[in-house]
N, C-alpha and C positions, 0 to 999 in steps of 0.2 A: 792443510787442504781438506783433509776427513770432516773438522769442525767447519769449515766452511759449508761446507755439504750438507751437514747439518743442520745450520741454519739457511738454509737456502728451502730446506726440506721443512721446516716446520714455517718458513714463511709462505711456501705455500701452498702448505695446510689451511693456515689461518688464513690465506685468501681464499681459498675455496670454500670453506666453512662462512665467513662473510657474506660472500656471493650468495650462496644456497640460501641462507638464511634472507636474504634478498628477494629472491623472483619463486619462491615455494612457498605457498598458501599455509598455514597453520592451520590447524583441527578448528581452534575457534572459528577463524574464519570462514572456513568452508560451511561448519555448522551454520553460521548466520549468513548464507550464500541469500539472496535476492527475497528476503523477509522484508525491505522496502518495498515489494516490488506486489501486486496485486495475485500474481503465479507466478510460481517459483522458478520458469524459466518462457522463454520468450517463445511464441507460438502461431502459426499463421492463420491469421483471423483476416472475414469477408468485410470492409469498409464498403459502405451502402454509402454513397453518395445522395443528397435528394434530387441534383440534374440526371440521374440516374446514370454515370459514368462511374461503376463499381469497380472496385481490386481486390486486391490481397496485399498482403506483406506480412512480417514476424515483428509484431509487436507486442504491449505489455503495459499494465501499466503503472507509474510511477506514484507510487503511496505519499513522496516527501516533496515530489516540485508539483505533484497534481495534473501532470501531460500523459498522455499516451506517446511510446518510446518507440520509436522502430530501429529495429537491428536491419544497419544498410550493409552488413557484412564484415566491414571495415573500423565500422565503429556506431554509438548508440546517437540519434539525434530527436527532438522532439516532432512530433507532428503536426504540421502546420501548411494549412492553418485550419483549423477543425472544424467550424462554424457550418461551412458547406456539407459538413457530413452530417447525415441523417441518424446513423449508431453505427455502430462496432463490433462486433461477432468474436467474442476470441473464447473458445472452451465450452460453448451453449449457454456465454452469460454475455449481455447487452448493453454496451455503454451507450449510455445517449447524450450529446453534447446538448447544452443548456447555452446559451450567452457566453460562451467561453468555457464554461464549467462545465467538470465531467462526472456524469451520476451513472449508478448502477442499476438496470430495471431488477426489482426484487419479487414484483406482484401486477403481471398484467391484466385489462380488463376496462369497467366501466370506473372504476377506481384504479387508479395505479400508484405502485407503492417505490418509490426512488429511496436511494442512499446518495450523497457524497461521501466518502473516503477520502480521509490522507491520513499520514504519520508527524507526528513532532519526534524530533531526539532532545534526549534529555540528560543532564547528567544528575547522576544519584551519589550517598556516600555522605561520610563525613570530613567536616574540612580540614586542612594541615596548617598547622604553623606557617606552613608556606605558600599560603593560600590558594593551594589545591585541592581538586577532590581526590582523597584517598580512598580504597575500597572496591565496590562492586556495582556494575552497571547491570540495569535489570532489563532484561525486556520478555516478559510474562515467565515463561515459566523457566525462560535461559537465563544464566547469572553468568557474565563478565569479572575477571576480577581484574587487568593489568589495568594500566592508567595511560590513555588514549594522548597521542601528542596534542590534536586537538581533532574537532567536532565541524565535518564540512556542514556548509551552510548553503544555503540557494545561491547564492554568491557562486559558488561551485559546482554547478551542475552538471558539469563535464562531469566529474567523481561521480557525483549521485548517479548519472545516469547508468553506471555500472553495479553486476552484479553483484559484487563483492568491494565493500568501502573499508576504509583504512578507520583503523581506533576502535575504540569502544566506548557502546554509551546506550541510553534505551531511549526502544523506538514504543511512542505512542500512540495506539489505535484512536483516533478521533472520527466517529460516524453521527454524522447529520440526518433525520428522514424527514421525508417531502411526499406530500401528497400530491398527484400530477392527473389535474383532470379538467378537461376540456379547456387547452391550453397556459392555465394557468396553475402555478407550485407553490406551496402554501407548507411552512414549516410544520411537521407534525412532531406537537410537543405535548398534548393531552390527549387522553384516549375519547374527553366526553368529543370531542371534533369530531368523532366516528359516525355520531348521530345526526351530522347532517348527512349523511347518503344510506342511510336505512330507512325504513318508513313503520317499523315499529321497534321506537326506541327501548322501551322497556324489555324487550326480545334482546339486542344487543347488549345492555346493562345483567341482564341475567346470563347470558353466554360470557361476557367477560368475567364477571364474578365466579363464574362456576369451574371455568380452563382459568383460571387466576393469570387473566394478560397483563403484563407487565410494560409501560412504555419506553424503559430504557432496556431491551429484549429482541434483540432483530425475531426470531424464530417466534416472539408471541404476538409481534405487529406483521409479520406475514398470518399467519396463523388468525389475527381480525380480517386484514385488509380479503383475505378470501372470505370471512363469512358475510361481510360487507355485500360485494361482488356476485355471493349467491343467494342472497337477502331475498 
């Protein structure tokens, strides 16, 4: 009877011990809590409509499907459909919907200076005999070490849409910049493009040279688009 007891006792142990290890978040985890996510937690920002029928709601926005997410309480869903909205107010920073696509205002004005944003995941490492990656997953300056069951994909956007995703693996920063002026967005991919909206280019050639602007540099192409602007 005693040894019965005993193992009745250590069975459940180890179901409690299973469990827990189940529905409790690990350090890693929490560490990389909503790092997809454009802020780090979800916020009620003013949705400017252009028929001028404005709201609110706690949204956010999603680095890896590229939607704005609204928290409906219950659960995360994308927002849609977006086109009728004019921008997005969430934190004193500006999304403005493009043809579907969502850019971030960086630099307003007679020039205006857009981003798109998202993330890729990636897996990093080297490979196993077993044709796995073994190793550490990077994502900037966090290192991952366990080895992820697998890597959700758009395919899964239910997952994505949450603040905290299962596995490990690294997420990568991909930003695109857009000049945005008198309705039309034009890739900014060289800084001589800057010279068409100054009117003494050698002024701007000498000011870039001198603050050394850099085109792959959010903070040195804000830092033109404003001298542009006050030209």
């Amino acid at each position: 009877m005693l040894a019965r007891s005993i193992l009745l006792l250590i069975y459940s142990l180890g179901f409690v011990s299973v469990f827990s290890q189940v529905i409790t978040p690990t350090t890693e985890q929490l560490e990389r809590k909503g790092k997809h996510y454009l802020f780090p937690e979800f916020s009620e920002a003013q949705i400017i409509r252009k028929d001028g029928n404005d709201s609110k709601g706690e949204l956010n926005y999603n680095l890896i499907t590229e939607e704005i997410i609204i928290n409906i309480g219950n659960g995360m869903v994308a927002y849609a459909p977006i086109d009728p909205v004019e921008k997005i107010i969430i934190e004193n920073v500006e999304l403005i919907p493009i043809q579907g696509v969502i850019y971030q205002l960086l630099v307003d004005g007679k020039v205006r200076l857009l981003v798109h944003r998202k993330q890729t995941m990636e897996r990093t490492g080297q490979q196993t005999g077993l044709g796995r990656t073994a190793g550490t997953y990077t994502n900037d300056a966090n290192t991952y070490s366990s080895e992820p069951d697998y890597i959700p994909t758009l395919k899964d956007k239910q997952i994505l849409y949450y603040m905290i995703l299962p596995g490990n693996f690294g997420l990568k920063n991909v930003n695109t910049y857009f000049i945005w002026q008198n309705g039309a967005l034009k890739p900014l991919r060289r800084l001589k493009q800057l010279e068409a909206f100054v009117s003494d280019k050698n002024a701007l050639k000498m000011f870039l040279k001198k603050e050394k602007i850099k085109v792959d540099s959010e903070e040195d192409l804000i830092k033109a688009i404003h001298y542009c602007n006050n030209e």
